[in-house]
C-alpha positions in Angstrom: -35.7 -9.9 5.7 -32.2 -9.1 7.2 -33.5 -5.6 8.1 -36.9 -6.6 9.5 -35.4 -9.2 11.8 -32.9 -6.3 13.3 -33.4 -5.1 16.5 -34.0 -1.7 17.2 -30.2 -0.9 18.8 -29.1 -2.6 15.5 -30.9 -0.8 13.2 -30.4 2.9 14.8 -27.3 2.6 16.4 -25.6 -0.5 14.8 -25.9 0.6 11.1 -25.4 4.1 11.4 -22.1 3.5 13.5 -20.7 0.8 11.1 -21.4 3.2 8.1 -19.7 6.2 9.8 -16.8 4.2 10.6 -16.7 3.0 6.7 -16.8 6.3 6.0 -13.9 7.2 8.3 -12.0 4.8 7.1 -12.3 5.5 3.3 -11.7 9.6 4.0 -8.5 8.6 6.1 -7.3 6.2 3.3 -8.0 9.1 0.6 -6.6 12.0 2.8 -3.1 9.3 2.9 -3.4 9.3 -0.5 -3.6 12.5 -1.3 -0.7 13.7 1.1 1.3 10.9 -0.4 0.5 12.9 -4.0 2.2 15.9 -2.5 5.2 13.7 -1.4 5.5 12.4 -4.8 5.5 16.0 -6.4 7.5 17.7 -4.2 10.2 14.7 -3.1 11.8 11.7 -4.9 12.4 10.1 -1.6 8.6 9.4 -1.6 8.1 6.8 -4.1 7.7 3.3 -3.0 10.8 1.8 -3.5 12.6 -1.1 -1.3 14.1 0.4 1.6 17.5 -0.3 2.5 19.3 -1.8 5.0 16.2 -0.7 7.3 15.9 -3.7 10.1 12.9 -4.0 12.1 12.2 -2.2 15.5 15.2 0.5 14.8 13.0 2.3 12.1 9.6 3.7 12.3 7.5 3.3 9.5 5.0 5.6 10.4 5.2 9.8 11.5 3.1 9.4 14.0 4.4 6.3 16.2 2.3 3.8 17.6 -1.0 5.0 16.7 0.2 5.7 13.0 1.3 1.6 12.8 -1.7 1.0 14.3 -3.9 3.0 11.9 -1.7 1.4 9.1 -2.9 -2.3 9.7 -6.9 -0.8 10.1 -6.3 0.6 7.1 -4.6 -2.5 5.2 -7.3 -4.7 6.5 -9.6 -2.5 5.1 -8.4 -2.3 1.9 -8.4 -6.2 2.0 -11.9 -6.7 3.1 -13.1 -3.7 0.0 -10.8 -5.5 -2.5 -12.2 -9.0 -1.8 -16.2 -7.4 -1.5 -15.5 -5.1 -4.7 -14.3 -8.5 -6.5 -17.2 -10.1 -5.9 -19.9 -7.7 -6.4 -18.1 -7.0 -9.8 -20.7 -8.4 -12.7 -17.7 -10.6 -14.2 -17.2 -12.7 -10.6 -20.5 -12.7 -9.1 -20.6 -16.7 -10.5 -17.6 -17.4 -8.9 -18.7 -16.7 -5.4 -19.5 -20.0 -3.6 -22.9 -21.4 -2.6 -23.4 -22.9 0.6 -23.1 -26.7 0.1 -23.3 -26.3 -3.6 -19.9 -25.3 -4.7 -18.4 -27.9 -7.5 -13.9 -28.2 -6.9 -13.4 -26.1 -10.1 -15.1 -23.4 -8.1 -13.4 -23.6 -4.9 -10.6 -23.6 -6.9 -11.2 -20.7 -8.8 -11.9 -18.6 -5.4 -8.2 -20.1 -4.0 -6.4 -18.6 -7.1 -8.3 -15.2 -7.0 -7.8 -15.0 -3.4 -4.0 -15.7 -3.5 -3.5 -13.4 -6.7 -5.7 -10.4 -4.2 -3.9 -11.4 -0.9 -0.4 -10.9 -2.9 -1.3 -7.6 -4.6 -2.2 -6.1 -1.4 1.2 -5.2 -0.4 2.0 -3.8 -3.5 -0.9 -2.1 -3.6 -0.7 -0.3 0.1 2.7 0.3 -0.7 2.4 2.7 -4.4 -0.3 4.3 -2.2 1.9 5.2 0.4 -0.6 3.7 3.1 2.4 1.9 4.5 6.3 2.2 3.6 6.9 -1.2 5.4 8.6 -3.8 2.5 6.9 -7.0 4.5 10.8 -8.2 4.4 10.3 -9.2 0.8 11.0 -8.2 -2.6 7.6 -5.6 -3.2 9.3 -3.0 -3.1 12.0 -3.5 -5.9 10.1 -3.4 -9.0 10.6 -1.7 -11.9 7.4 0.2 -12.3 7.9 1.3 -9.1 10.6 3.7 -9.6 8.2 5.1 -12.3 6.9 8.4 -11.4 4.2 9.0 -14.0 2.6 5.3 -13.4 2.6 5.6 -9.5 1.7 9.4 -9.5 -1.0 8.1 -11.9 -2.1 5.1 -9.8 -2.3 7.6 -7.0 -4.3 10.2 -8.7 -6.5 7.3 -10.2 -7.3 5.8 -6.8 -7.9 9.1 -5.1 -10.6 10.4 -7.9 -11.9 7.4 -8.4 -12.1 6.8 -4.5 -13.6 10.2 -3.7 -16.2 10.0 -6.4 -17.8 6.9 -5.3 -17.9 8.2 -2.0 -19.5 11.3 -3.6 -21.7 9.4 -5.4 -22.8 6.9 -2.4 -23.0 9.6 0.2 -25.2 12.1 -2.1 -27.7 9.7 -3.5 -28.5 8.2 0.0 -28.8 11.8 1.4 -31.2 13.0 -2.2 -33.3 9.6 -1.4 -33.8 10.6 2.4 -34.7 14.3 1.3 -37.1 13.1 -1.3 -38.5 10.3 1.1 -38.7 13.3 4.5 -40.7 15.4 1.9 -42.9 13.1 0.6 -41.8 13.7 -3.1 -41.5 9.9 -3.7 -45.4 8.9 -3.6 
């Protein structure tokens, strides 16, 4: 009904756009990861542990300046927004999303504690990627398994396959189902 109601700039330009630029977005994010796999292999300086003695404003945390920070935080924030929407499409949550003026406390609840428990991964999680080598000025950085180089060259690996085959997937069934629907194979 969504769809219908769209306006015509929406539905051509809109939708398109906002699907290229998640498209963007995830290729960057892999290509990070995937040059952060070639770090791990061929450097030990690569892996995500706590940086040292490293104060703020007198190191750059990203190659490419300004626009690298910059292209940091997109990314993070992506990887926030996918997180939370991939946790609640999962079959296992999908209760636990809240209805509008129908949500009972233990529910709320339950979205607070999940929240909190996603929002403090994430800096773990951007940092064994090697989207960001910023510590967020707290202890991340200095956990065991993190000095690990089979778990976070596995974690990378895992992320990038995993990544890149649902993008696969996405991309090439939406592309067979507009080549069956052009040729008229789907009456």
């Amino acid at each position: 009904e969504l769809r219908h109601r769209a306006s015509p700039w929406q539905r051509n330009l809109g939708y398109p756009l906002a699907m290229l630029g998640l498209l963007a977005l995830t290729g960057i994010s892999v290509l990070i990861v995937c040059f952060h796999v070639l770090e791990l292999l061929l450097d030990d300086a690569a892996m995500p542990r706590g940086i040292q003695d490293a104060s703020l404003g007198q190191v750059s945390f990203s190659i490419f300046g300004s626009f690298g920070a910059a292209l940091q935080v997109v990314l993070i924030f992506y990887l926030m927004v996918s997180s939370v929407v991939g946790f609640y499409s999962s079959p296992l949550f999908t209760r636990l999303l809240p209805e509008r003026q129908d949500t009972p406390l233990t529910k709320i609840i339950g979205n607070c504690v999940s929240l909190l428990v996603l929002s403090s991964a994430l800096p773990v999680f951007s940092r064994t990627l090697g989207i960001t080598r910023f510590d967020l000025l707290g202890a991340f950085g200095r956990f065991n398994w993190l000095g690990n180089f089979y778990i976070v060259f596995l974690y990378n690996m895992g992320f990038a396959g995993l990544t890149t085959l649902c993008l696969v997937k996405r991309v090439s069934w939406a592309v067979q189902a507009e080549l069956i629907r052009a040729f008229g194979e789907d009456r």
